[in-house]
N, C-alpha and C positions, 0 to 999 in steps of 0.2 A: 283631312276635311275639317270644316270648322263644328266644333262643338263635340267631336271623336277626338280623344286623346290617345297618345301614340302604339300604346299597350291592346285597347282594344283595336285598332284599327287592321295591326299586326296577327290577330287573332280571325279575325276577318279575310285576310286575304286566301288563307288557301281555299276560300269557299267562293272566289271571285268566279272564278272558272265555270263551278256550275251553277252558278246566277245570270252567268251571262249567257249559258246555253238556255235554260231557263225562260228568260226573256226574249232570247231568239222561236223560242218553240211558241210559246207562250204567242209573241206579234202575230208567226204564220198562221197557226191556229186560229186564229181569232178571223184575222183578212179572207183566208180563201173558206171558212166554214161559212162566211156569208155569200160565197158561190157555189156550197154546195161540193166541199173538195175538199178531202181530209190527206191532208198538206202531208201529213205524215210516212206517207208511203211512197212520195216522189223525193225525199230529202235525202243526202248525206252532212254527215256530222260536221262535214269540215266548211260547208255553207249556214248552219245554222246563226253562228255570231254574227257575219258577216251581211246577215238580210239585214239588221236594223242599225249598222254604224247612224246614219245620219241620226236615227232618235236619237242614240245614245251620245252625238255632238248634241242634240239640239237640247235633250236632260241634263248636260253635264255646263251648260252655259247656265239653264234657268234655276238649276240647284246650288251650284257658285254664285250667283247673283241675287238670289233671295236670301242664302245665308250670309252672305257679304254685306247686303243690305239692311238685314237684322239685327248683326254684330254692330254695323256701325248706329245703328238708332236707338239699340237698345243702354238705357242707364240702367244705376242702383234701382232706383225707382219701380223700373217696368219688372225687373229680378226680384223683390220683394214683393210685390203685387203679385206676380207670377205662384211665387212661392206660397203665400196667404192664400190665394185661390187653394193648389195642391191641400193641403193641408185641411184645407174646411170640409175641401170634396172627398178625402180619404176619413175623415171622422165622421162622415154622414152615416149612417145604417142602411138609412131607407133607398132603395135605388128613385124614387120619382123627387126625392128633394137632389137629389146625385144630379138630375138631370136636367130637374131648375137651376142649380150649377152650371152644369153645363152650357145649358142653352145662354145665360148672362155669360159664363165668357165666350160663346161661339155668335154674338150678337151682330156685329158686324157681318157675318156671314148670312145669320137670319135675314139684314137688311137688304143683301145681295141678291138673297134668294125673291122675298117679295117684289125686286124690283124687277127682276128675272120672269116672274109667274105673271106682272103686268103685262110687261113686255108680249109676254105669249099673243096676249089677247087682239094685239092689235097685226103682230107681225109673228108669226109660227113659223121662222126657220131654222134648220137643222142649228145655224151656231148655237140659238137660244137656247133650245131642246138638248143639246148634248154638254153645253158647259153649267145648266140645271142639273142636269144629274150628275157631272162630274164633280163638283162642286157640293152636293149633299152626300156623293160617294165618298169623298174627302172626308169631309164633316161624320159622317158615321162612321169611319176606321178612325178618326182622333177619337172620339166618344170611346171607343173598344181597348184603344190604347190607355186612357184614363183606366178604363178597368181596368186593364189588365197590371198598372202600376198599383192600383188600390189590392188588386188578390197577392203580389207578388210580396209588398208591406208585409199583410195578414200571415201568407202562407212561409216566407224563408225571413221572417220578423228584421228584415232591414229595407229601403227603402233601394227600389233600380237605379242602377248607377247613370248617370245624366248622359255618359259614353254609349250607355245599350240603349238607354231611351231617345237620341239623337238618330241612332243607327238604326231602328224601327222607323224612324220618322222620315228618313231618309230612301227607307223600303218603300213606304207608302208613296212618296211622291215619286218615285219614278216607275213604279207598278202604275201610278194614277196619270202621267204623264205618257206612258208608253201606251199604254188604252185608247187615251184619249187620239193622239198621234193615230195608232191606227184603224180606229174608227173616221175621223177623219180622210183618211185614203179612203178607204172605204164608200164613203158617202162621194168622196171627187172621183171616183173610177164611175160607182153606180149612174149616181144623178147629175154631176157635169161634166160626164162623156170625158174622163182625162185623155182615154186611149182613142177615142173615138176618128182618128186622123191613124192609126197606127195600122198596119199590112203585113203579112210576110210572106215570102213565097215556099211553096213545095215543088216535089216531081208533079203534082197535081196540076198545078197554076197559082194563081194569086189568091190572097183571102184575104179581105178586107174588113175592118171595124165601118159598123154603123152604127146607130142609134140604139137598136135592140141586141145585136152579136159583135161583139167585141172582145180584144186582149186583155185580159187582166193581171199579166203578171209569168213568171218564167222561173225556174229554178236551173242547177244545172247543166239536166239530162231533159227536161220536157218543159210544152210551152202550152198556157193556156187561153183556152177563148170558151167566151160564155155566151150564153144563148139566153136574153131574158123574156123571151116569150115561154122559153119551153125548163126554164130555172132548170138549165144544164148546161154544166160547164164540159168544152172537148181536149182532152188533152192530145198534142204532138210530141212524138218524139225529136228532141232538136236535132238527132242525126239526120230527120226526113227536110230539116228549113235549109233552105239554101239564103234567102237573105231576110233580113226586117226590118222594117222601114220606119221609123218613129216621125208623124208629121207634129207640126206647129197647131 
């Protein structure tokens, strides 16, 4: 990857495995707790990776593509800037000048933000509201990172190798990325009805999604349907479905 050199990288992989279970627990968790369904006791191990391939296509483009895009615009220039930043910010003492620091080089984001908080005023929907906080959630794990480069100086008297600080930075966006992603879902299942066309049949008869009781999602061994009048989700056993219908 770009800006990991080969040695750390190498060092890194045998920890791939439980990163990616990880981020598998980590997605389901997050989706069906907003139904009310602690995912954790309908899973085996060998579906956990496998719930979030598509984020980890859709991370694995936007993280090659902002670093590709980085590489190629960044000069001498913007690397010595860079650098002159680190340096003023690690000799500061005081944490509130650290963070006037900060705040001048996170200033383009500042501007993002206030155009963001306008925006609110006039038009309040979920994209505004959730890439507002994704976006200062960002911005407050770089801040922590900054710290944690400034104790790390202090405390092992050498400065983090740009391989391990790449590789944090790296964490962050696709922690921040996969959130983002399945909140997202979240909000298309909830409020624009994704399943809302969706049926499947039992020994019972048919069960349909409407507007209020709907599918939201399937593992394995069982399948679920949520109830948002009564914020209860029913689980099926997918031995009991005979078929499921996904409409348009």
């Amino acid at each position: 990857m770009i800006g990991i050199d080969t040695k750390t990288l190498k060092s890194l992989i045998p920890y791939g495995g439980f990163f990616l279970i990880f981020l598998g627990v980590l997605k389901l968790t997050v989706y069906y707790n907003a139904f009310n369904v602690s995912i954790n006791h309908f899973l085996e191990l060998s579906e956990v990776v496998t719930s979030f391939l598509n984020d980890l296509l859709f991370i694995t483009y936007v993280i090659l593509g902002t670093s590709l895009f980085d590489f190629l615009l960044t000069n001498d220039y913007d690397v010595e800037r860079r650098n002159e930043f680190f340096n003023s910010y690690i000799g500061e003492r005081k944490l509130l000048r650290r963070m006037k620091f900060a705040a001048f080089r996170f200033a383009p984001i500042i501007s993002v933000n206030i155009v963001f908080i306008l925006l609110l005023f006039f038009n309040n929907t979920y994209f505004i509201r959730t890439t507002l906080v994704f976006i200062n959630l960002q911005t407050l794990l770089q801040f922590l990172l900054l710290e944690y480069r400034k104790k790390h100086l202090e405390f092992y008297k050498q400065p983090l190798s740009p391989s391990l600080y790449n590789s944090i930075l790296y964490l962050i966006m696709v922690l921040i990325l996969l959130l983002n992603n399945t909140y997202n879902e979240i909000h298309e299942v909830k409020e624009s009805k994704k399943f809302i066309r969706t049926s499947f049949t039992t020994e019972k008869g048919v069960i349909k999604s409407d507007s209020t009781h709907y599918y939201i999602g399937q593992t394995k061994n069982f399948l679920f349907f949520y109830n948002e009048e009564k914020k209860m989700t029913t689980v099926f056993p997918i031995s009991e479905i005979k078929q499921i219908d996904f409409g348009q």
